[in-house]
PDB file with one MODEL, atoms N, CA, C and O in Angstrom:
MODEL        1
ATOM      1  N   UNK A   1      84.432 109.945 124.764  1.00  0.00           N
ATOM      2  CA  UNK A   1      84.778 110.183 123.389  1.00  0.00           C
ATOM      3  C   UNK A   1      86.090 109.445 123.098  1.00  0.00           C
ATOM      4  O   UNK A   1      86.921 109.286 123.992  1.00  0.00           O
ATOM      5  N   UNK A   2      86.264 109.028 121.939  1.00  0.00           N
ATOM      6  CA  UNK A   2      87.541 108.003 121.634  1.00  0.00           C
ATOM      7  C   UNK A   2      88.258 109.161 120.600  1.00  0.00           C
ATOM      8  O   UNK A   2      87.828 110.290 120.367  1.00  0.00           O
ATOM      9  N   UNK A   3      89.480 108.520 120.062  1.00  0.00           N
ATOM     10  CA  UNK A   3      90.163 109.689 119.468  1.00  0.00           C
ATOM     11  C   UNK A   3      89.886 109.558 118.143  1.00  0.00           C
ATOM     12  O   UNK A   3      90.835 109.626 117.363  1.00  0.00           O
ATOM     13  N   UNK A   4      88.632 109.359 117.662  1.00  0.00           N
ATOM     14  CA  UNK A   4      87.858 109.417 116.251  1.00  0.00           C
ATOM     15  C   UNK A   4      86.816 110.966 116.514  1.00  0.00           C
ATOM     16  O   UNK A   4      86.051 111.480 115.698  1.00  0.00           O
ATOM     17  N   UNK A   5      87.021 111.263 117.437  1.00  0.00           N
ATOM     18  CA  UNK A   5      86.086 112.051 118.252  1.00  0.00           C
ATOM     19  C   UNK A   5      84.697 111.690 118.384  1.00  0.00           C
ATOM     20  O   UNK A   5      83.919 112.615 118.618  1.00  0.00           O
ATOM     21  N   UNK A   6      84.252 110.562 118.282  1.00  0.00           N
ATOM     22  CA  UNK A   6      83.243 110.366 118.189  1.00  0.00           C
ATOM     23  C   UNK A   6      82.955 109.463 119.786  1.00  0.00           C
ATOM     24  O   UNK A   6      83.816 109.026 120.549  1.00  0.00           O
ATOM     25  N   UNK A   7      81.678 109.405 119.901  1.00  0.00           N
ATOM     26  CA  UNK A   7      81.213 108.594 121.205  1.00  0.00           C
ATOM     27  C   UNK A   7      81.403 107.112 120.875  1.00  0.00           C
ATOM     28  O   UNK A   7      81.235 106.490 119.826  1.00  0.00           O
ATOM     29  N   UNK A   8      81.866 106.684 122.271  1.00  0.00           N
ATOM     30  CA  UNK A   8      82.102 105.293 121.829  1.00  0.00           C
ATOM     31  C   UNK A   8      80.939 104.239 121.411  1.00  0.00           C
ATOM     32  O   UNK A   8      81.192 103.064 121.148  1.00  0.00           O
ATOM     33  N   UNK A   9      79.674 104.781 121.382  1.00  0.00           N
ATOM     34  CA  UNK A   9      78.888 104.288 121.285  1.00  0.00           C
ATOM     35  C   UNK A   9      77.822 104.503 120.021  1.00  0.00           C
ATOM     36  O   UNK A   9      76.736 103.949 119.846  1.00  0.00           O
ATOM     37  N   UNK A  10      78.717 105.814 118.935  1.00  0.00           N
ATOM     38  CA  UNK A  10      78.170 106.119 118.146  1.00  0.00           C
ATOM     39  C   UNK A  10      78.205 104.912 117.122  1.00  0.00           C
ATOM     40  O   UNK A  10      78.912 103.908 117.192  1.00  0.00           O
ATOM     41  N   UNK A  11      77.184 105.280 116.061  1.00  0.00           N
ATOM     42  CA  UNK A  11      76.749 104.184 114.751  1.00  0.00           C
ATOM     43  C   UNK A  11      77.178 105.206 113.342  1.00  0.00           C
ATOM     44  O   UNK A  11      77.081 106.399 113.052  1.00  0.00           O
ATOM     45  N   UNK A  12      77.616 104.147 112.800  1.00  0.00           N
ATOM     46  CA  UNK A  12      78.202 104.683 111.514  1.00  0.00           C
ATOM     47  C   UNK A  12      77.170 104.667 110.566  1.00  0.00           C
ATOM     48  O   UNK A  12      76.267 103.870 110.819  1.00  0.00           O
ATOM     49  N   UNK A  13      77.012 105.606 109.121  1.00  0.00           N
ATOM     50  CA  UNK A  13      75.843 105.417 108.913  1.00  0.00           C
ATOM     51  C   UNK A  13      76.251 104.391 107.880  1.00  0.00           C
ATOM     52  O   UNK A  13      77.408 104.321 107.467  1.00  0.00           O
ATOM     53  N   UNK A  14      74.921 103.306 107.323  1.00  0.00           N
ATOM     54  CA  UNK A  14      75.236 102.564 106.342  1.00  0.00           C
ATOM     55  C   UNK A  14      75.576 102.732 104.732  1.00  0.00           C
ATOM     56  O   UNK A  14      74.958 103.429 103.927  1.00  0.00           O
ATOM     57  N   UNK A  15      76.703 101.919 104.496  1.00  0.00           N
ATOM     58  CA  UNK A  15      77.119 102.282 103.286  1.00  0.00           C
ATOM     59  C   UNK A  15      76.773 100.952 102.386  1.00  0.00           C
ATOM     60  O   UNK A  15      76.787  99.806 102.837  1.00  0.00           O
ATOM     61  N   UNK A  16      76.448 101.323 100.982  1.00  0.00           N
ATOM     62  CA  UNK A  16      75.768 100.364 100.123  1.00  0.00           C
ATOM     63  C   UNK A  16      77.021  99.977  99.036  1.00  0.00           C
ATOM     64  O   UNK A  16      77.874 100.857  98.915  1.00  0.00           O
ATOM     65  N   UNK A  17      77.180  98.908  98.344  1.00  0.00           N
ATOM     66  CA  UNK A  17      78.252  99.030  96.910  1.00  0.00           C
ATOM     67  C   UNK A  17      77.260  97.846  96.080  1.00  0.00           C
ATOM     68  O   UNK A  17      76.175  97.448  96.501  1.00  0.00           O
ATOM     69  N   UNK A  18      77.752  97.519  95.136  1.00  0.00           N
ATOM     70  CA  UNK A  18      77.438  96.232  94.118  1.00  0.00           C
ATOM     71  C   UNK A  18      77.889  95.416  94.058  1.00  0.00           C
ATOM     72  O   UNK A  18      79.111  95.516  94.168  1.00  0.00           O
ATOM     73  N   UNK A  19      77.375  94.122  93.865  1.00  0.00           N
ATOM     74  CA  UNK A  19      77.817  92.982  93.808  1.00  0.00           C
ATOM     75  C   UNK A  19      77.806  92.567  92.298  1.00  0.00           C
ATOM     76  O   UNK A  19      76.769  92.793  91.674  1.00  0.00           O
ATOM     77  N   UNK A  20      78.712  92.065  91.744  1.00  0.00           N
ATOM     78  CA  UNK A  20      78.242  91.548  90.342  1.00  0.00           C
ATOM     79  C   UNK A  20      79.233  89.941  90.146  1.00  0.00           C
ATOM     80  O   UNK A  20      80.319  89.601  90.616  1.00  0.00           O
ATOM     81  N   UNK A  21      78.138  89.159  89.131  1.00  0.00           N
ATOM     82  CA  UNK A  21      78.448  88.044  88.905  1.00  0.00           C
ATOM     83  C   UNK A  21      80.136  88.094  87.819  1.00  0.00           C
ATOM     84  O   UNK A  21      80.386  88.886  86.911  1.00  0.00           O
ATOM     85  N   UNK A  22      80.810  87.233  88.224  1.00  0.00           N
ATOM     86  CA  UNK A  22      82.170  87.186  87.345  1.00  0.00           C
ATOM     87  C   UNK A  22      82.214  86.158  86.096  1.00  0.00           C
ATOM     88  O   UNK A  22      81.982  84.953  86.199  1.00  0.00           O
ATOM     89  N   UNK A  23      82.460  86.652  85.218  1.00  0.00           N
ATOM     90  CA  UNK A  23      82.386  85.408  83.885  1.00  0.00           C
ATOM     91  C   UNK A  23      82.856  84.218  84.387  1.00  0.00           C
ATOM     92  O   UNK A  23      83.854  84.204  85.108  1.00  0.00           O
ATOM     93  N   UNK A  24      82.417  83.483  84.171  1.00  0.00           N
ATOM     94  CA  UNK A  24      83.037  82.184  84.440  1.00  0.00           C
ATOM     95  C   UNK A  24      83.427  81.402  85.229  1.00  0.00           C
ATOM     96  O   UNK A  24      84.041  80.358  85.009  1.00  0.00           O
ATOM     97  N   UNK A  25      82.929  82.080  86.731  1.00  0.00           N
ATOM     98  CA  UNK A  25      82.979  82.072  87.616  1.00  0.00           C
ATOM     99  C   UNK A  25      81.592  81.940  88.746  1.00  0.00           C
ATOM    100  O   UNK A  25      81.157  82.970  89.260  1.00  0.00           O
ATOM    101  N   UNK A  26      81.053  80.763  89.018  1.00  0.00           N
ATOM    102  CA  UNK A  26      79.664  80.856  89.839  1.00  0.00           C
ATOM    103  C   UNK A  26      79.677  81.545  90.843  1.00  0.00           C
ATOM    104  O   UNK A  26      80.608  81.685  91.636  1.00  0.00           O
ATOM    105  N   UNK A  27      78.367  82.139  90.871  1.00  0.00           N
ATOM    106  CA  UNK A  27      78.647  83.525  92.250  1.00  0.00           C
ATOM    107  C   UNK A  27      78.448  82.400  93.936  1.00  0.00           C
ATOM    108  O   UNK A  27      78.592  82.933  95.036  1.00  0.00           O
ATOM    109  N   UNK A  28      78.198  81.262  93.831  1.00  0.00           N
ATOM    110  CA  UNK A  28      78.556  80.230  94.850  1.00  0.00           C
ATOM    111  C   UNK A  28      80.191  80.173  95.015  1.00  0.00           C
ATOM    112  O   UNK A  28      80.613  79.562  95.997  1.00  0.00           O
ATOM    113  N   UNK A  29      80.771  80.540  94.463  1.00  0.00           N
ATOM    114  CA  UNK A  29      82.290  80.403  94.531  1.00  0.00           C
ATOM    115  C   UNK A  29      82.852  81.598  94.650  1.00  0.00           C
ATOM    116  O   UNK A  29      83.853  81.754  95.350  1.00  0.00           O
ATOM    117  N   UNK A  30      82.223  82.680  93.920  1.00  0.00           N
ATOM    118  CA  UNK A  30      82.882  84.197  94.369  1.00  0.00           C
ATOM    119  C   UNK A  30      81.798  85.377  93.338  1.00  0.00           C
ATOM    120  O   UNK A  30      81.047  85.099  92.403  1.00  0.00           O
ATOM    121  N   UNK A  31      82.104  86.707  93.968  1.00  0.00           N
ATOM    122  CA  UNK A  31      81.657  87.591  93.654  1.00  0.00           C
ATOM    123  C   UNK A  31      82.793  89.267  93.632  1.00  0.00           C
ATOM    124  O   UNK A  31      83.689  89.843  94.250  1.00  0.00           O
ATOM    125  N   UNK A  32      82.079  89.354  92.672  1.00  0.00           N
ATOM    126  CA  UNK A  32      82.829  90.673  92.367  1.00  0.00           C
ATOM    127  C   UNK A  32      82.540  92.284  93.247  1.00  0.00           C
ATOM    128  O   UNK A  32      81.353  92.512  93.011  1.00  0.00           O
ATOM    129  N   UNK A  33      82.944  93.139  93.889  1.00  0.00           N
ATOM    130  CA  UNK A  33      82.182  93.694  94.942  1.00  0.00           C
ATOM    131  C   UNK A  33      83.038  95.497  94.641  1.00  0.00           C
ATOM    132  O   UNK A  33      84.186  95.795  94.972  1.00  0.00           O
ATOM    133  N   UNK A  34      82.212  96.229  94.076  1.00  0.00           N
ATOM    134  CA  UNK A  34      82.811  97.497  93.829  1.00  0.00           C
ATOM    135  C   UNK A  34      81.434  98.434  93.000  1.00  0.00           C
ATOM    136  O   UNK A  34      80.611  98.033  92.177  1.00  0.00           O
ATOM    137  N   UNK A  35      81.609  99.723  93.587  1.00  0.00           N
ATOM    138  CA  UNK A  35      81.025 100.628  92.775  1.00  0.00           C
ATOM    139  C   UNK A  35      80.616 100.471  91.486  1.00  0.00           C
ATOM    140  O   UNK A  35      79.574 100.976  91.067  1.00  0.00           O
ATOM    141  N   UNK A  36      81.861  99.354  90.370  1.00  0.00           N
ATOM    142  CA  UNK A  36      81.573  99.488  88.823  1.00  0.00           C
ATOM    143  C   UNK A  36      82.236  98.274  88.551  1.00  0.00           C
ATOM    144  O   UNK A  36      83.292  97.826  88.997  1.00  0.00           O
ATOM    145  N   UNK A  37      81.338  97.774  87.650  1.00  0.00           N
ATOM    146  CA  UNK A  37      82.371  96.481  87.511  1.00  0.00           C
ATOM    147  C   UNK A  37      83.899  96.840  86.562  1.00  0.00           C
ATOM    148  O   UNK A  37      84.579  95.924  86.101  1.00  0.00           O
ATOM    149  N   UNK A  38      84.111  97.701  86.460  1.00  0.00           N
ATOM    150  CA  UNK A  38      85.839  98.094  86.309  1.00  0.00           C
ATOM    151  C   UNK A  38      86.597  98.152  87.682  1.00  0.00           C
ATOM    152  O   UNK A  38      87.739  97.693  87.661  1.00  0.00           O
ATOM    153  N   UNK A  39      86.195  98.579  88.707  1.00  0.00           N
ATOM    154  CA  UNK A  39      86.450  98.743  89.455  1.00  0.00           C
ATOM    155  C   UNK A  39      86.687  97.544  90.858  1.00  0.00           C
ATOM    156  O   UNK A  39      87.521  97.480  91.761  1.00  0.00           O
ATOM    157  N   UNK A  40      85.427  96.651  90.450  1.00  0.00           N
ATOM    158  CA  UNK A  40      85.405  95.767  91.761  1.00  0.00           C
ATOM    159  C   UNK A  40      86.633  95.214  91.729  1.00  0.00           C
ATOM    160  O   UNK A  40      87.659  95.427  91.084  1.00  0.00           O
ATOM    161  N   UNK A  41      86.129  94.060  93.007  1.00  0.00           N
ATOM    162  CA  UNK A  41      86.971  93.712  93.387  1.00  0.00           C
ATOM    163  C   UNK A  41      86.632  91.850  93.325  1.00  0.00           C
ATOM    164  O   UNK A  41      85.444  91.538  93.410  1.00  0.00           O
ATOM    165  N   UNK A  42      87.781  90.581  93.166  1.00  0.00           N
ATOM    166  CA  UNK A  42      86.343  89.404  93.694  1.00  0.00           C
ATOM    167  C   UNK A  42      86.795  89.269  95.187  1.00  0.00           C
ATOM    168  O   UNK A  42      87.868  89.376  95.781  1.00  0.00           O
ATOM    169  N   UNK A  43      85.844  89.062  95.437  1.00  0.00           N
ATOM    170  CA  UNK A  43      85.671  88.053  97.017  1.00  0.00           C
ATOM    171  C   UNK A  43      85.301  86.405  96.469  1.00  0.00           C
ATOM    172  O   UNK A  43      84.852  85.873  95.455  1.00  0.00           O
ATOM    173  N   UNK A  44      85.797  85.997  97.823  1.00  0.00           N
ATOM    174  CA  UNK A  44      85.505  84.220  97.402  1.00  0.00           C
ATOM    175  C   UNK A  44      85.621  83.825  98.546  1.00  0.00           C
ATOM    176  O   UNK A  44      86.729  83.932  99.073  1.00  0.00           O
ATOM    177  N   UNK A  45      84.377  83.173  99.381  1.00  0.00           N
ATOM    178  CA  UNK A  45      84.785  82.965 100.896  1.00  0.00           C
ATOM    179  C   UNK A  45      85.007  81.123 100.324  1.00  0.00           C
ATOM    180  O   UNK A  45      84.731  80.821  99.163  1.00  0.00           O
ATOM    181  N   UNK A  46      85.374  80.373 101.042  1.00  0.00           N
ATOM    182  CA  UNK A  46      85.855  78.833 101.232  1.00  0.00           C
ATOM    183  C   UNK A  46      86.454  78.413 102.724  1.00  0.00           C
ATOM    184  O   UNK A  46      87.189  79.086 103.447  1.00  0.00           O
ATOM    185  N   UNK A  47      85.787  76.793 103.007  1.00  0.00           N
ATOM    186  CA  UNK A  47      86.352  76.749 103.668  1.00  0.00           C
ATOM    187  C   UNK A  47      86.755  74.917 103.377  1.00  0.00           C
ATOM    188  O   UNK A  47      86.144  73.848 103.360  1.00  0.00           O
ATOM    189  N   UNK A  48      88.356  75.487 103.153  1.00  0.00           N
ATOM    190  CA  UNK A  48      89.006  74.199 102.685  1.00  0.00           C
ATOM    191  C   UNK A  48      90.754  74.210 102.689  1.00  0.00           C
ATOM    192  O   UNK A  48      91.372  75.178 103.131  1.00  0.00           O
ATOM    193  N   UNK A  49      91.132  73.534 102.379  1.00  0.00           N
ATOM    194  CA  UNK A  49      92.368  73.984 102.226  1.00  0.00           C
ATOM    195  C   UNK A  49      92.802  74.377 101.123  1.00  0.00           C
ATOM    196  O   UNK A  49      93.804  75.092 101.130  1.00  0.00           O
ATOM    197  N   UNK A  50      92.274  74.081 100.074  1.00  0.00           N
ATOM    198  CA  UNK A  50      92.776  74.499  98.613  1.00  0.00           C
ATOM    199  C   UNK A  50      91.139  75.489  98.187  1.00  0.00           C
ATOM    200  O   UNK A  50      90.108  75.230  98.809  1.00  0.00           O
ATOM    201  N   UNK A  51      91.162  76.501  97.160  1.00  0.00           N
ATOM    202  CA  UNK A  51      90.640  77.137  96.831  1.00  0.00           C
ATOM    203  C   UNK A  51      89.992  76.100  95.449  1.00  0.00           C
ATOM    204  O   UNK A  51      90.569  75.254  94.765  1.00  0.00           O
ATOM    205  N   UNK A  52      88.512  76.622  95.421  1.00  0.00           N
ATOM    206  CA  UNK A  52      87.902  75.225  93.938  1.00  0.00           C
ATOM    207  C   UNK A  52      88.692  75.853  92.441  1.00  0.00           C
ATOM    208  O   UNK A  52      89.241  76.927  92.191  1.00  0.00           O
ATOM    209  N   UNK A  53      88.510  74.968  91.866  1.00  0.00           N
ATOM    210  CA  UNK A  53      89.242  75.042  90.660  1.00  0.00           C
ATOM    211  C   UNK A  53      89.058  76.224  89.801  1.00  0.00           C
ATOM    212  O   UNK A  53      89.977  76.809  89.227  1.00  0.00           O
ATOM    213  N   UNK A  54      87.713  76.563  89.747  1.00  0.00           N
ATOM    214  CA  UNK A  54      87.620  77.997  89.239  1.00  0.00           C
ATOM    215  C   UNK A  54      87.885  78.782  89.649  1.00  0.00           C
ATOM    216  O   UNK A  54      87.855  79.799  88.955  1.00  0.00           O
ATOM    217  N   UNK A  55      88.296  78.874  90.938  1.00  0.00           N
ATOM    218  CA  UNK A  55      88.553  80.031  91.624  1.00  0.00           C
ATOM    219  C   UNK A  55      90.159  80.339  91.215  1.00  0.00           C
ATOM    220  O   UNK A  55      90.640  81.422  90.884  1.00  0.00           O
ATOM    221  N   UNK A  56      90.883  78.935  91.357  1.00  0.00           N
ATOM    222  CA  UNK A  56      92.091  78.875  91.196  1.00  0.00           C
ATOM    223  C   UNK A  56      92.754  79.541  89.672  1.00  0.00           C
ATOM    224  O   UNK A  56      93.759  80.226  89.477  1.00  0.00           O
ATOM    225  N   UNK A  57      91.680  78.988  88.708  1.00  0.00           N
ATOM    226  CA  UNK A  57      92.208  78.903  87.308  1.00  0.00           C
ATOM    227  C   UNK A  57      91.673  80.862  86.853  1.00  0.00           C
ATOM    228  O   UNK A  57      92.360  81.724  86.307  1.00  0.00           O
ATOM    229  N   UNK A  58      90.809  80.910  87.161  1.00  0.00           N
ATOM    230  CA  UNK A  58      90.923  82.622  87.750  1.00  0.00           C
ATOM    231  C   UNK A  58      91.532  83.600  87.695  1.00  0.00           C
ATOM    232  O   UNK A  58      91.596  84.534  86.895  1.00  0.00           O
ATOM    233  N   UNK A  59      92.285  83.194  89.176  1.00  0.00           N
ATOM    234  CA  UNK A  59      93.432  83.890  89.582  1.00  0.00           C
ATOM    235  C   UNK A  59      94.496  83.700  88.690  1.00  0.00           C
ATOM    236  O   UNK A  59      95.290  84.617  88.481  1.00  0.00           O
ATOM    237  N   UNK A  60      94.626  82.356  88.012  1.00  0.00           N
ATOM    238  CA  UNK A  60      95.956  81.811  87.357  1.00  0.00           C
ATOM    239  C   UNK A  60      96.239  82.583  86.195  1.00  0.00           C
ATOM    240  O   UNK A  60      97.329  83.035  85.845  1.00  0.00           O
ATOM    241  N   UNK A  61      94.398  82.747  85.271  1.00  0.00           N
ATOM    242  CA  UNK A  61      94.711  83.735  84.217  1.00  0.00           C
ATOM    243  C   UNK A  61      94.972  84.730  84.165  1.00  0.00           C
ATOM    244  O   UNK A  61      95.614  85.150  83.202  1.00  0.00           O
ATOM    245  N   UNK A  62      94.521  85.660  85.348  1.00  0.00           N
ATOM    246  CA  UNK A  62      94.621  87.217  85.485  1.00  0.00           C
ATOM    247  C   UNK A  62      96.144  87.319  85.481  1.00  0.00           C
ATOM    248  O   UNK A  62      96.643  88.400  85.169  1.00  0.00           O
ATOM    249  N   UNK A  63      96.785  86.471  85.743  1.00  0.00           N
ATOM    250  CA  UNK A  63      98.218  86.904  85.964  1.00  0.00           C
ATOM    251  C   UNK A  63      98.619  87.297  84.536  1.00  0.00           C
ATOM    252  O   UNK A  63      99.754  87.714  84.306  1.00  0.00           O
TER     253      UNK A  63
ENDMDL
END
């Protein structure tokens, strides 16, 4: 037993949420990920050194 008390070999059970598309934003570039879309969150996986332009200009407006 580990100090979760659980067996180290136990399985967690699966948990589900929503994905939803972001205005203006292609869900190839990112996605929104939460219970409600008030709530989500985006994700945006990349692999580059700079983030694509929508992703960037995005973030730039929310500020």
């Amino acid at each position: 037993m580990n100090r979760t008390g659980r067996s180290a070999g136990a399985l967690l059970p699966a948990m589900t949420t929503n994905a939803y598309e972001v205005a203006g934003l292609s869900p190839e570039a990112g996605v929104a990920i939460g219970d409600t879309p008030k709530k989500a969150l985006l994700f945006a996986a990349h692999t580059g050194a700079d983030l694509p332009p929508e992703v960037q200009k995005f973030i730039d407006d929310a500020r």
